[in-house]
MISEDREN-914726 format. One record per atom (N, C-alpha, C): atom name; x, z, y; residue in one letter; residue number from 1. Coordinates in pm, whole numbers. Example, Ala and Ser with C-alpha at 12.3 -4.5 7.8 and 13.67 -1.06 7.14 Angstrom:
// MISEDREN-914726
 atom      u      w      v rest  nr
    N   1319    780   -569    A   1
   CA   1230    780   -450    A   1
    C   1320    780   -330    A   1
    N   1285    708   -225    S   2
   CA   1367    714   -106    S   2
    C   1290    787      3    S   2
// end
This chain:
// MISEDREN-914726
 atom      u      w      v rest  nr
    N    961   3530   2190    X   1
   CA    902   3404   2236    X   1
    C    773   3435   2313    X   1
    N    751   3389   2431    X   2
   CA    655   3378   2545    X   2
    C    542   3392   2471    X   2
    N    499   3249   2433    X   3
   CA    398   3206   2351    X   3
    C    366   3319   2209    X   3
    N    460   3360   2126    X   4
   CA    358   3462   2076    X   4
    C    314   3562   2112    X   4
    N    394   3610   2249    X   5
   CA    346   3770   2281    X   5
    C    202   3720   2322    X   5
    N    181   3611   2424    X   6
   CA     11   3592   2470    X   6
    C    -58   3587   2347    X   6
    N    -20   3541   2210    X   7
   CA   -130   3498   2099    X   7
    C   -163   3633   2072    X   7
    N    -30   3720   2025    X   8
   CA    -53   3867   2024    X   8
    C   -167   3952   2068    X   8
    N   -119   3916   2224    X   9
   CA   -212   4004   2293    X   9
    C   -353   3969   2326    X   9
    N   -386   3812   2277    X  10
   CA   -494   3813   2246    X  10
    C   -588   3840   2147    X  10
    N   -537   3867   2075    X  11
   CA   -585   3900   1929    X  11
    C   -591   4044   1950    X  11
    N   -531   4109   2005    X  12
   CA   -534   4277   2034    X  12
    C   -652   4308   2111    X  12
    N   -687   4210   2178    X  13
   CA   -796   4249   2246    X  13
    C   -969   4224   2121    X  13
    N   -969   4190   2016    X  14
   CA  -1006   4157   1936    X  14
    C   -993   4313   1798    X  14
    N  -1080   4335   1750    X  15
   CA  -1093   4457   1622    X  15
    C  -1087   4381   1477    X  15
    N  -1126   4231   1447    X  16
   CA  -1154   4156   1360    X  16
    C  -1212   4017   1396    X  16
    N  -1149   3948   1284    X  17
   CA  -1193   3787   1296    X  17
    C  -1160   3730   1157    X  17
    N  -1245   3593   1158    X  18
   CA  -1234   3475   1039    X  18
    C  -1248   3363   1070    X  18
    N  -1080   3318   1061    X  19
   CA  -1053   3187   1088    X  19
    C  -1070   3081    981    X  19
    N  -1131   2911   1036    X  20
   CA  -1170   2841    962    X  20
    C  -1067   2784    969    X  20
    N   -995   2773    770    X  21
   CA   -882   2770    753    X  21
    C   -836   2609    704    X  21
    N   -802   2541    695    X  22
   CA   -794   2436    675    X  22
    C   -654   2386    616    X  22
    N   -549   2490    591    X  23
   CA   -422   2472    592    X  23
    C   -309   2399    622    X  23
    N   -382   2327    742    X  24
   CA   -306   2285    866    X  24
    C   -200   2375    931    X  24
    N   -123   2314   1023    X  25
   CA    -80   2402   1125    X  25
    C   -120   2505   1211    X  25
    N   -260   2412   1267    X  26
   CA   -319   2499   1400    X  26
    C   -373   2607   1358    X  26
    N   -480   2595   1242    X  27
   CA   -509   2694   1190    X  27
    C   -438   2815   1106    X  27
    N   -306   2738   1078    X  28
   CA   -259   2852   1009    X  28
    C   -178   2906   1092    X  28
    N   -154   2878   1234    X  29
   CA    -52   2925   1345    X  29
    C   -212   3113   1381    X  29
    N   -350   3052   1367    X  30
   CA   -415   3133   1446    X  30
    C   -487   3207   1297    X  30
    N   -439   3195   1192    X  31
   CA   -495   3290   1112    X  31
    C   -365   3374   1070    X  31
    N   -237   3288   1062    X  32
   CA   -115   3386   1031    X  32
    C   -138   3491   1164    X  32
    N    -98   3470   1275    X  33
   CA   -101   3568   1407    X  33
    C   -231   3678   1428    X  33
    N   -357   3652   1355    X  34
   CA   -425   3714   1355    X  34
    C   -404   3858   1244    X  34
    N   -347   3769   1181    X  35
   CA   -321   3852   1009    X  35
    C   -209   3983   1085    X  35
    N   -100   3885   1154    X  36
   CA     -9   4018   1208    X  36
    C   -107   4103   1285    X  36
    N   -168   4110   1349    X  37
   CA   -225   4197   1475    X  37
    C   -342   4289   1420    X  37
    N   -430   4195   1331    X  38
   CA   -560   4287   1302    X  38
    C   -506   4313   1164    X  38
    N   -445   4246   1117    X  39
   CA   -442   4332    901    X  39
    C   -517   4278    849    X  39
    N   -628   4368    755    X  40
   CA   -654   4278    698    X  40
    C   -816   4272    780    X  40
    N   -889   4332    880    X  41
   CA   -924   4293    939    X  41
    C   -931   4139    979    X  41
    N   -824   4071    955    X  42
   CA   -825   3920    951    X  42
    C   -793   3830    823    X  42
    N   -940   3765    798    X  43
   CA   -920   3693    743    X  43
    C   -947   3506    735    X  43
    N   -945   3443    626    X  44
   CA   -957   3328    615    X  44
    C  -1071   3235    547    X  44
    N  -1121   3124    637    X  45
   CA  -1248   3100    551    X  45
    C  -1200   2941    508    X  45
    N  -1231   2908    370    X  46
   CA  -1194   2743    393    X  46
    C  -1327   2676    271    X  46
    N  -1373   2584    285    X  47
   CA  -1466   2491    221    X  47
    C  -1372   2386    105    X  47
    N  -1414   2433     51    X  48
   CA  -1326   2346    -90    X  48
    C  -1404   2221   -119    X  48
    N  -1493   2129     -9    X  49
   CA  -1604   2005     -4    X  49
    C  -1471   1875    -48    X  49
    N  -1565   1829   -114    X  50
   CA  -1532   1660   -133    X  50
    C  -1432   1539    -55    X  50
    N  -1404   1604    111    X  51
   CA  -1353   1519    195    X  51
    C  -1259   1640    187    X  51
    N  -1198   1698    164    X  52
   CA  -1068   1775    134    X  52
    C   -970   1811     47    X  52
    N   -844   1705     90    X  53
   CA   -776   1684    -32    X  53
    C   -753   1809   -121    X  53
    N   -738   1752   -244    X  54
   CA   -728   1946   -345    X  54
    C   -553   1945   -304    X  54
    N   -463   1877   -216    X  55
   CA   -362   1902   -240    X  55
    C   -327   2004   -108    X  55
    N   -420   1971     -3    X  56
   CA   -433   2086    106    X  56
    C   -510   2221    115    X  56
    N   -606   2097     -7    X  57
   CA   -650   2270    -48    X  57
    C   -558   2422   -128    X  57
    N   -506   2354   -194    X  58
   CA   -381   2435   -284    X  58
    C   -289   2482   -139    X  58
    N   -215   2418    -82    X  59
   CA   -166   2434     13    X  59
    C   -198   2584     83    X  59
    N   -325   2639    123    X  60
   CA   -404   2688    169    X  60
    C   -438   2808    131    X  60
    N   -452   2797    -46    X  61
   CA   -461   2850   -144    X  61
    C   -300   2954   -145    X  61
    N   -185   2840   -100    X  62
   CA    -44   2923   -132    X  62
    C     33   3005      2    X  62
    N    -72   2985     68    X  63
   CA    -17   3004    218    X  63
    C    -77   3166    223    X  63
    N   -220   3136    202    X  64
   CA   -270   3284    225    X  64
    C   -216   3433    102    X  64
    N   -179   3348      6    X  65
   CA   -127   3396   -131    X  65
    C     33   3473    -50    X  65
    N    109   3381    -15    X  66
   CA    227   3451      6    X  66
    C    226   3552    109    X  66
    N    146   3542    248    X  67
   CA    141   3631    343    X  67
    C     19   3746    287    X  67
    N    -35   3778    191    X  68
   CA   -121   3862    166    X  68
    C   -241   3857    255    X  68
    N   -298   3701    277    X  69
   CA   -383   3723    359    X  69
    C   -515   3676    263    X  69
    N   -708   3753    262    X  70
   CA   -799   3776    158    X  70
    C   -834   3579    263    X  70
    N   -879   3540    171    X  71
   CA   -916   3368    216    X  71
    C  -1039   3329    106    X  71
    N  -1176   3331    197    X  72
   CA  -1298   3309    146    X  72
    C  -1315   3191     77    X  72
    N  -1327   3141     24    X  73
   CA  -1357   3020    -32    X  73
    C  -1507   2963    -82    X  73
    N  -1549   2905     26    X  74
   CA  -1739   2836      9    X  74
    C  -1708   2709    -57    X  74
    N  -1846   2649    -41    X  75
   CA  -1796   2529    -68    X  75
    C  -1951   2438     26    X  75
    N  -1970   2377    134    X  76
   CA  -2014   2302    188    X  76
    C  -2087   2182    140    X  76
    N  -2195   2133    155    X  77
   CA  -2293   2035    103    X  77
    C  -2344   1923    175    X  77
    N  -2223   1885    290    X  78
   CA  -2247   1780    373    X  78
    C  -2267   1672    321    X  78
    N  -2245   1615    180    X  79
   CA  -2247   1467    185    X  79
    C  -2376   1495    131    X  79
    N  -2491   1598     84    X  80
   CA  -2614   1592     64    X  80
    C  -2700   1536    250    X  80
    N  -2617   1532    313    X  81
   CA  -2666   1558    450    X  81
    C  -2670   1424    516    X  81
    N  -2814   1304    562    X  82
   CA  -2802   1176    592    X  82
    C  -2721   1172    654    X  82
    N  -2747   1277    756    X  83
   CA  -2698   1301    904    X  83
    C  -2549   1252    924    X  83
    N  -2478   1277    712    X  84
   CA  -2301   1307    719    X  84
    C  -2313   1175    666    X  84
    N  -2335   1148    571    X  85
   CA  -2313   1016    438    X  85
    C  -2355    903    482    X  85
    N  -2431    905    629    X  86
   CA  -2432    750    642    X  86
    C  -2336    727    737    X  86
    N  -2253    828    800    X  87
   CA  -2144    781    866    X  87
    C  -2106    751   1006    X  87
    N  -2228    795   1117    X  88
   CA  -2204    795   1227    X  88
    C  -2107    833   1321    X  88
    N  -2087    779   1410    X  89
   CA  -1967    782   1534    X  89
    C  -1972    959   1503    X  89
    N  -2064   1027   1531    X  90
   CA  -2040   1162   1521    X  90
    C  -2036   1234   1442    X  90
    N  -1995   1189   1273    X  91
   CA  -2003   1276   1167    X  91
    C  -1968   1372   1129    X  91
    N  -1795   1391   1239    X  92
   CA  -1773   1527   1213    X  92
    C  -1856   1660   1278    X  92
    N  -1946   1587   1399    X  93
   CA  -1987   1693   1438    X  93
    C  -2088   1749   1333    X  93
    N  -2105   1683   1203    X  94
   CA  -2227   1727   1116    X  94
    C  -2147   1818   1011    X  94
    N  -2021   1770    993    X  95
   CA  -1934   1829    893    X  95
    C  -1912   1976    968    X  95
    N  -1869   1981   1075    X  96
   CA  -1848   2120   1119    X  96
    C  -1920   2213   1149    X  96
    N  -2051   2114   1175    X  97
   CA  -2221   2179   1182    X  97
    C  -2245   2275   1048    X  97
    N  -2247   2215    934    X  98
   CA  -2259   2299    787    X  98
    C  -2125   2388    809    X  98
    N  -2003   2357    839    X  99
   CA  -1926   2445    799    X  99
    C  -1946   2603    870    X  99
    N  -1965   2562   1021    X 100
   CA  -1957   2666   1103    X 100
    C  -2065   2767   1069    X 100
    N  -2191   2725   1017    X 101
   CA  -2319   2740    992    X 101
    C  -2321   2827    837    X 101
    N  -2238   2790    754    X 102
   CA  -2220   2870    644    X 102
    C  -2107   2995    687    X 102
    N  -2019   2969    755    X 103
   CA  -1936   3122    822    X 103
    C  -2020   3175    873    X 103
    N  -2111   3141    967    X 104
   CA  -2209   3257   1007    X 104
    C  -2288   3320    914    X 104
    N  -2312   3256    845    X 105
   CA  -2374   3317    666    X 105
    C  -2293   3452    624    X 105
    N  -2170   3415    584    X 106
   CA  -2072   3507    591    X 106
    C  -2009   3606    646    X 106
    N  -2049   3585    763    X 107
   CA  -2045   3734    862    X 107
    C  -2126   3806    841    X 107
    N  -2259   3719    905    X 108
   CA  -2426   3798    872    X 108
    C  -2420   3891    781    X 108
    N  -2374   3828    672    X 109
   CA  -2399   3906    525    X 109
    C  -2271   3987    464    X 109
    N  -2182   3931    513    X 110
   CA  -2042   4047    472    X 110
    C  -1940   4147    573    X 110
    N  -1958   4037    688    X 111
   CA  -1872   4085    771    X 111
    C  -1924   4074    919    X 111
    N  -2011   4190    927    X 112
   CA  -2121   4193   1092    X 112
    C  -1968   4204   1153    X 112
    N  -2006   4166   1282    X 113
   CA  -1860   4214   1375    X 113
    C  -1767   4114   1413    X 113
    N  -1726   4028   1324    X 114
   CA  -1634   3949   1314    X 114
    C  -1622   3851   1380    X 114
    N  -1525   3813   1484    X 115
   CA  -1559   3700   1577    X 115
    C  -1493   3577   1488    X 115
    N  -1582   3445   1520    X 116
   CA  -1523   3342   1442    X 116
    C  -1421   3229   1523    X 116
    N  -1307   3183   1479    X 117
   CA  -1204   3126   1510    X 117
    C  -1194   3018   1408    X 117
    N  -1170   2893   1526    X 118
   CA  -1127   2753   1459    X 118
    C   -964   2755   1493    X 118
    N   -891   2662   1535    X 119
   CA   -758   2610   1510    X 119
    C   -735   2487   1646    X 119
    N   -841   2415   1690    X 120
   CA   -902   2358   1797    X 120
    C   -721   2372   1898    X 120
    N   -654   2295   1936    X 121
   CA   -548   2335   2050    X 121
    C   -574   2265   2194    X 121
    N   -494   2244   2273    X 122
   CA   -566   2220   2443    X 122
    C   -531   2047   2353    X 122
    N   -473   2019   2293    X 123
   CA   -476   1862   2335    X 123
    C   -570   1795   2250    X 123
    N   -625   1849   2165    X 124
   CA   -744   1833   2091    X 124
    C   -868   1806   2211    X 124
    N   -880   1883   2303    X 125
   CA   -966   1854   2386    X 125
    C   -976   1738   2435    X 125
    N   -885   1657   2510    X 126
   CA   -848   1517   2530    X 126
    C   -891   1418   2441    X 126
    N   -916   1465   2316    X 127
   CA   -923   1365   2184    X 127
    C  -1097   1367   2160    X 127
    N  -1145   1232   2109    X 128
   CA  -1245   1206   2086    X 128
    C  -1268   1320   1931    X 128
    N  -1332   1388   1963    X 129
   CA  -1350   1515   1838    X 129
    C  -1471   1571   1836    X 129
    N  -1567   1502   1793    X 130
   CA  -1706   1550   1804    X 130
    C  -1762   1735   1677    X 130
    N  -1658   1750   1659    X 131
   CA  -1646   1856   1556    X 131
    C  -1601   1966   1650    X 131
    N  -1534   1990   1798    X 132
   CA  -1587   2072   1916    X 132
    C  -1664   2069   1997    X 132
    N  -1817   1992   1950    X 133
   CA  -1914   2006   2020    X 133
    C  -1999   2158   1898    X 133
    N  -1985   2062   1789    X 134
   CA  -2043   2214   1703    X 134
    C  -1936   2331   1698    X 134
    N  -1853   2384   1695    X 135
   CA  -1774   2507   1754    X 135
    C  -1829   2576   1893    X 135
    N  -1901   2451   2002    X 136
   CA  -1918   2501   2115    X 136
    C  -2128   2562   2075    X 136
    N  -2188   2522   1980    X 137
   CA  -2363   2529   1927    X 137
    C  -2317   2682   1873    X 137
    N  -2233   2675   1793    X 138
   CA  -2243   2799   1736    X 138
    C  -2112   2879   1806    X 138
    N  -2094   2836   1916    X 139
   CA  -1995   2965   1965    X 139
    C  -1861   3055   1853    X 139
    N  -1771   2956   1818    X 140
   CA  -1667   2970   1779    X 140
    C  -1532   2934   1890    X 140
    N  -1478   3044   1872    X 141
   CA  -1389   3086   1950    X 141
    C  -1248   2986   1918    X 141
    N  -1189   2951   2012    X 142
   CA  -1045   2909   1960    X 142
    C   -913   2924   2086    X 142
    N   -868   3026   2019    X 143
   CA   -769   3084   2089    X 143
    C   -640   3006   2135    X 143
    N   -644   2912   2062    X 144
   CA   -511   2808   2075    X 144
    C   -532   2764   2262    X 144
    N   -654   2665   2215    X 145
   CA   -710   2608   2342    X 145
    C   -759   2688   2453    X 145
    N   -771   2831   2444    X 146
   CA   -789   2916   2538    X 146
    C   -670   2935   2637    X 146
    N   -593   2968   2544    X 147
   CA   -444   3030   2596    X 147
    C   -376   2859   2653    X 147
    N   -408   2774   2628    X 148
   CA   -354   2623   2688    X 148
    C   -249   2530   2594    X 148
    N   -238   2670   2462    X 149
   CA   -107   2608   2360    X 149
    C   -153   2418   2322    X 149
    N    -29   2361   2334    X 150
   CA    -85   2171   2277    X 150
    C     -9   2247   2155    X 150
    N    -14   2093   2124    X 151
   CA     49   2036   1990    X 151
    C    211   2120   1902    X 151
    N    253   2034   2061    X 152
   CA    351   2076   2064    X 152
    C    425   2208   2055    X 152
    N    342   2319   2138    X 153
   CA    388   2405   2127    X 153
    C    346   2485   1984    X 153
    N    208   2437   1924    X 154
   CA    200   2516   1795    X 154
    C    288   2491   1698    X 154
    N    362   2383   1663    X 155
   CA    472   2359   1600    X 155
    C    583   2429   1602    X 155
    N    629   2431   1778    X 156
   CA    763   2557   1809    X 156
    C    727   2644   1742    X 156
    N    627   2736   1772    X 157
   CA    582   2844   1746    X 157
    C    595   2862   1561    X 157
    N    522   2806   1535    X 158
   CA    520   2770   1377    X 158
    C    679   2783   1308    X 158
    N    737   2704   1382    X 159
   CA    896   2695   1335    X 159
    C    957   2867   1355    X 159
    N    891   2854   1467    X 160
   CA    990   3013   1525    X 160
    C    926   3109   1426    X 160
    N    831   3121   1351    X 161
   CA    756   3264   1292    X 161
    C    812   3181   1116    X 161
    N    837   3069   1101    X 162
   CA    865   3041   1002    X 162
    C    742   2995    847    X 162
    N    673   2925    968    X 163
   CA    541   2930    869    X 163
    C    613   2808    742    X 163
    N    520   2805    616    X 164
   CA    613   2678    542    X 164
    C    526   2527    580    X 164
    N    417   2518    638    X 165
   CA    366   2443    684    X 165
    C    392   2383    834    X 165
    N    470   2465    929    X 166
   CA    533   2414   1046    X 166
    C    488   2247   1066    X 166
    N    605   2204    996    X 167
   CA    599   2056   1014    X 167
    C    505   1984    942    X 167
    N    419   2035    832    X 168
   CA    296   1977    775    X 168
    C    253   1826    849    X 168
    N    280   1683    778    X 169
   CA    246   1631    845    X 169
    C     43   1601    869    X 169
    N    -21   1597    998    X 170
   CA   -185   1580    984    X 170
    C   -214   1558    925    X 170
    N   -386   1610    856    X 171
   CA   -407   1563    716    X 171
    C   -585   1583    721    X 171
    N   -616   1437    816    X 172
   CA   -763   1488    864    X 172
    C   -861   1436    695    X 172
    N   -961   1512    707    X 173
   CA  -1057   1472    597    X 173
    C  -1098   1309    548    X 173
    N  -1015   1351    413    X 174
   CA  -1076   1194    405    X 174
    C  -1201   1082    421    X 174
    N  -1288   1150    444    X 175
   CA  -1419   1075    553    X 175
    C  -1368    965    643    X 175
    N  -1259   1047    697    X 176
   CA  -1196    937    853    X 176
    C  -1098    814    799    X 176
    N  -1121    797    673    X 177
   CA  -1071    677    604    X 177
    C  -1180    539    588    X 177
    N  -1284    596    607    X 178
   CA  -1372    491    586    X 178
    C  -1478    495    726    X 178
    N  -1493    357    769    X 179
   CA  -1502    252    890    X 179
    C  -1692    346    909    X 179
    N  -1663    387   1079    X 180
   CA  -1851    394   1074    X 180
    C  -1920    296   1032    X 180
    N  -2014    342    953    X 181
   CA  -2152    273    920    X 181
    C  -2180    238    774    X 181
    N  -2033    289    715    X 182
   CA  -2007    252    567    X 182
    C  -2032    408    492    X 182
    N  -2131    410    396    X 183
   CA  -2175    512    332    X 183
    C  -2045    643    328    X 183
    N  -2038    734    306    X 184
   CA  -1937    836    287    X 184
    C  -1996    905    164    X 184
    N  -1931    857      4    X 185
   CA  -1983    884   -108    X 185
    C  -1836    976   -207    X 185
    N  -1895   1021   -256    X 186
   CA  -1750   1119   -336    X 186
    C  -1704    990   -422    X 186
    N  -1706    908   -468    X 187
   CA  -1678    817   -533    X 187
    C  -1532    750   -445    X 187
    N  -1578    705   -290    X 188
   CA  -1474    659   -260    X 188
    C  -1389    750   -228    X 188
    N  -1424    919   -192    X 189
   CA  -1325    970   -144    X 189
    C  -1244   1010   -231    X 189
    N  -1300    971   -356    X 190
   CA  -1188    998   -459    X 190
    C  -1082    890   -450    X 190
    N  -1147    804   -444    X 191
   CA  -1087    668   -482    X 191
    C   -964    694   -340    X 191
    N  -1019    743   -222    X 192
   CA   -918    711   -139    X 192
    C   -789    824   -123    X 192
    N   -815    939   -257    X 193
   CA   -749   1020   -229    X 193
    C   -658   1000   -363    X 193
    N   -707    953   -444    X 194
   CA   -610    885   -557    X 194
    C   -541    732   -522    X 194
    N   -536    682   -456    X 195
   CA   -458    572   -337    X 195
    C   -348    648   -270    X 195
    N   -396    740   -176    X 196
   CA   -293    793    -96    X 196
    C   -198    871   -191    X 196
    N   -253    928   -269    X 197
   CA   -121   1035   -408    X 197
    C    -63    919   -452    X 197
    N    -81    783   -477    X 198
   CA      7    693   -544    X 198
    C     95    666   -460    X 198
    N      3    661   -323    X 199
   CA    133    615   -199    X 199
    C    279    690   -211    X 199
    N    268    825   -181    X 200
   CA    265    982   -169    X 200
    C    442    925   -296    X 200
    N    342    923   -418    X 201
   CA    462    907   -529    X 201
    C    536    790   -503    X 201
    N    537    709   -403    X 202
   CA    676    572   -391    X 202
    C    744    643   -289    X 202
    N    708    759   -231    X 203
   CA    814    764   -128    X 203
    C    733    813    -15    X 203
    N    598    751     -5    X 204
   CA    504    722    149    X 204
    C    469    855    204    X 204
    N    506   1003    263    X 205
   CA    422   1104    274    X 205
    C    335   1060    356    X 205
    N    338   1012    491    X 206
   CA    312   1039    635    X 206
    C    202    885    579    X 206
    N     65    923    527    X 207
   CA      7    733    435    X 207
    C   -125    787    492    X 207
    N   -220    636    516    X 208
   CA   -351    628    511    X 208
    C   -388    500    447    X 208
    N   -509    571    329    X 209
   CA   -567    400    323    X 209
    C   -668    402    339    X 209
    N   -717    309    418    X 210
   CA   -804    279    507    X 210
    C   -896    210    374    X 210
    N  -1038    272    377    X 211
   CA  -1124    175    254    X 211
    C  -1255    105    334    X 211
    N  -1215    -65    340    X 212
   CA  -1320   -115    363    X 212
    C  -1405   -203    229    X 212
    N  -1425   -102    164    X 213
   CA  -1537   -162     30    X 213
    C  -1438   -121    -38    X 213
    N  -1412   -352   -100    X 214
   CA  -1319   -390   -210    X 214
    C  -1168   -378   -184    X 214
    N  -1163   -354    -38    X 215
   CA  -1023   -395     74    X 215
    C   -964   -258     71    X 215
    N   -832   -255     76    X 216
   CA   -721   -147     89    X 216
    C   -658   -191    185    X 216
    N   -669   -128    282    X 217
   CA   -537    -93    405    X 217
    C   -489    -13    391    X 217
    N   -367    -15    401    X 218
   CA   -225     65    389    X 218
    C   -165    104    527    X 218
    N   -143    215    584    X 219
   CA   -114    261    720    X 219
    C     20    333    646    X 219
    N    144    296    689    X 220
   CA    244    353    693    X 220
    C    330    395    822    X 220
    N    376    466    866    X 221
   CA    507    455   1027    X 221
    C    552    304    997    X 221
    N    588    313   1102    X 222
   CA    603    143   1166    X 222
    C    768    138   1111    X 222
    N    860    226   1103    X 223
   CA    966    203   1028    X 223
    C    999    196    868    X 223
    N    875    248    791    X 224
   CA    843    237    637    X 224
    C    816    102    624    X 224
    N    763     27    708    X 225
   CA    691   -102    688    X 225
    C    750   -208    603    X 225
    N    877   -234    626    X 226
   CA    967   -312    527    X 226
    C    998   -266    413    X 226
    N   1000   -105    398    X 227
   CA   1030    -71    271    X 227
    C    884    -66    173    X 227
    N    789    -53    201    X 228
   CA    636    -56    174    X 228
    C    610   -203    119    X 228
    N    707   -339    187    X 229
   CA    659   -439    156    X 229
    C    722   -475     41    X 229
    N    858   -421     -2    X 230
   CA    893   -465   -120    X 230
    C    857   -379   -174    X 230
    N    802   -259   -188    X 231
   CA    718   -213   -315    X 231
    C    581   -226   -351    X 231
    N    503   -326   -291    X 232
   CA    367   -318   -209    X 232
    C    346   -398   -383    X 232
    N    394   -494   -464    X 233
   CA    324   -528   -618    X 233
    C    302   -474   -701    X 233
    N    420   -312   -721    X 234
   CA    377   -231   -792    X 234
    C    268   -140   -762    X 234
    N    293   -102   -601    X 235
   CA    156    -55   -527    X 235
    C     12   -109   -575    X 235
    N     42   -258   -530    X 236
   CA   -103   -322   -516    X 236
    C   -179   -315   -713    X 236
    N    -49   -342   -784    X 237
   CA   -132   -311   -911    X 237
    C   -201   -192   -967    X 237
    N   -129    -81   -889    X 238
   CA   -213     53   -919    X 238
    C   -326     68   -818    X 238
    N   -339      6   -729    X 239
   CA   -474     39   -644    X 239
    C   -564    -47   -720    X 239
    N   -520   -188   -761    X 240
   CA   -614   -237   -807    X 240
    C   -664   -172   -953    X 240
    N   -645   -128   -998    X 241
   CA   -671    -44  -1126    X 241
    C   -788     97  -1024    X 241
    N   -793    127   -926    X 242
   CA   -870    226   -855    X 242
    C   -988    154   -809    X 242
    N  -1027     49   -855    X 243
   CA  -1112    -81   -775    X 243
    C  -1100    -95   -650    X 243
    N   -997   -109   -575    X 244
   CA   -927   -208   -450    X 244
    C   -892   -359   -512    X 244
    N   -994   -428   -500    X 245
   CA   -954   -585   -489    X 245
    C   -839   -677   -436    X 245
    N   -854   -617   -281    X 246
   CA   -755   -691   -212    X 246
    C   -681   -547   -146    X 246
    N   -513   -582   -148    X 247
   CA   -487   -445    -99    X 247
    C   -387   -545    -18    X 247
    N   -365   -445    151    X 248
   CA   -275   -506    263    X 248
    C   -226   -392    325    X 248
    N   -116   -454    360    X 249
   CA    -25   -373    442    X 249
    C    -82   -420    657    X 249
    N   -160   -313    652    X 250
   CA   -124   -283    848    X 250
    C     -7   -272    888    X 250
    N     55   -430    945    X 251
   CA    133   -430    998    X 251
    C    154   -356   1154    X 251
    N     66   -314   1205    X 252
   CA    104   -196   1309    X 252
    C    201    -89   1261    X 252
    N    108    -65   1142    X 253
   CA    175     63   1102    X 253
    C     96    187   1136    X 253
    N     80    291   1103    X 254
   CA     34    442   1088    X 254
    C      3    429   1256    X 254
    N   -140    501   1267    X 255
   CA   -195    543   1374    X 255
    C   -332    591   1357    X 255
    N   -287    753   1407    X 256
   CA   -373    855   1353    X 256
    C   -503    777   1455    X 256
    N   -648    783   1416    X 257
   CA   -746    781   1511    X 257
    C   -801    668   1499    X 257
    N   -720    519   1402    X 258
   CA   -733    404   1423    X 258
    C   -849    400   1415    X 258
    N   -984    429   1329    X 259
   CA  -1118    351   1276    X 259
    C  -1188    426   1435    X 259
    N  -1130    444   1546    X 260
   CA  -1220    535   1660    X 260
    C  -1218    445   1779    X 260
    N  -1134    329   1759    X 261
   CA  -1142    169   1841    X 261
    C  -1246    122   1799    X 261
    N  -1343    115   1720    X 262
   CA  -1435     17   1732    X 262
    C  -1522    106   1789    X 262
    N  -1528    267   1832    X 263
   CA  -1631    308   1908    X 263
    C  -1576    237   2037    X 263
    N  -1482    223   2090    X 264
   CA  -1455    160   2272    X 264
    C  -1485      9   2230    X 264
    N  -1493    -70   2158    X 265
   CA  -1528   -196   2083    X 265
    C  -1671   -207   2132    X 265
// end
């Protein structure tokens, strides 16, 4: 395949690196390929923080486990950070600010040499993503978006090397569940990550709930929508037991990015 010989041979041009691991696709398309080329020369860094589900974290945890790849594990202190917890249009750029900022910690001090790699792909660029402005402060590299790979093609790719995460459906930090301007407290991100596991158990993988306070929005694909509505009483009684007052079904349906309309608003 085309596409891995260039990932290949970019990484060859490279002695060592530590990719910020997230156990996504993108990232695990550019820390698996690194792992082939450099050894163990390549490894994995991931933040085990509050806005990251423990179920991607495990994920992450089983990924680097089966390919024998060493995967650092910090742990990040953004919601101590105004800058993160009160929730601005640009919060991820604060979240990736500490993250990127503690890998350089980690080089400094363990691993001089090591160039640092995000997961970042070309169509990410297009996307309102204030979390590649800090990749670009601290000069983190991302090979995806270098080489021009989208979406799309990290998936082929993924399929073709046989990663078990390939089709992983997105799984951005739960922060991006709750509306700018509304505090970002471990309290709700619990709350919103014990919502989505209930979803998760009726059936729902591909779920967001959206937390405004007392209010539950429910983001399902636009073809779940009918099946969501006749289970939505047993639903709504277990959210309300999570303190969701009022819980509703978004009749749109699932759309990654939604709370990023009231920035064009």
């Amino acid at each position: 395949m085309q596409e891995l010989s260039q990932l290949k041979q970019w990484f060859a041009q490279h002695t060592s690196s530590i990719t910020a691991f997230s156990g996504g696709v993108d990232s695990a398309l550019v820390l698996y390929v690194s792992h082939l080329v450099l050894g163990e020369k390549a490894i994995g860094l991931i933040s085990n923080s509050e806005s990251l589900k423990s179920k991607d974290f495990q994920v992450a945890l089983d990924f680097c486990q089966q390919y024998g790849i060493h995967l650092e594990v910090i742990k990040t202190q953004e919601l101590q950070d105004p800058n993160y917890f009160q929730n601005p249009a640009n919060r991820c750029f604060y979240c990736k600010n500490h993250l990127y900022e503690a890998m350089i910690e980690v080089v400094q001090s363990r691993y001089p040499g090591y160039v640092l790699l995000n997961g970042t792909n070309h169509d990410d660029l297009g996307d309102y993503r204030p979390g590649i402005q800090a990749s670009k402060v601290h000069s983190i590299v991302s090979p995806l978006a270098e080489l021009g790979f989208t979406k799309k093609t990290v998936i082929e790719l993924a399929a073709y090397l046989g990663l078990p995460n390939a089709f992983k459906p997105p799984s951005p930090c739960l922060s991006s569940r709750i509306p700018y301007g509304t505090a970002v407290t471990e309290a709700r991100l619990k709350q919103i990550e014990k919502a989505e596991y209930l979803l998760q158990r009726y059936g729902f993988e591909q779920v967001r709930v959206r937390h405004h306070g007392s209010r539950a929005s429910i983001e399902v694909p636009t073809g779940e929508v009918a099946k969501l509505r006749l289970q939505l009483p047993a639903i709504k009684e277990g959210l309300q037991l999570l303190g969701f007052e009022v819980v509703e079904i978004d009749e749109e349906g699932f759309v990654s990015g939604k709370l990023n309309r009231a920035l064009h608003e």
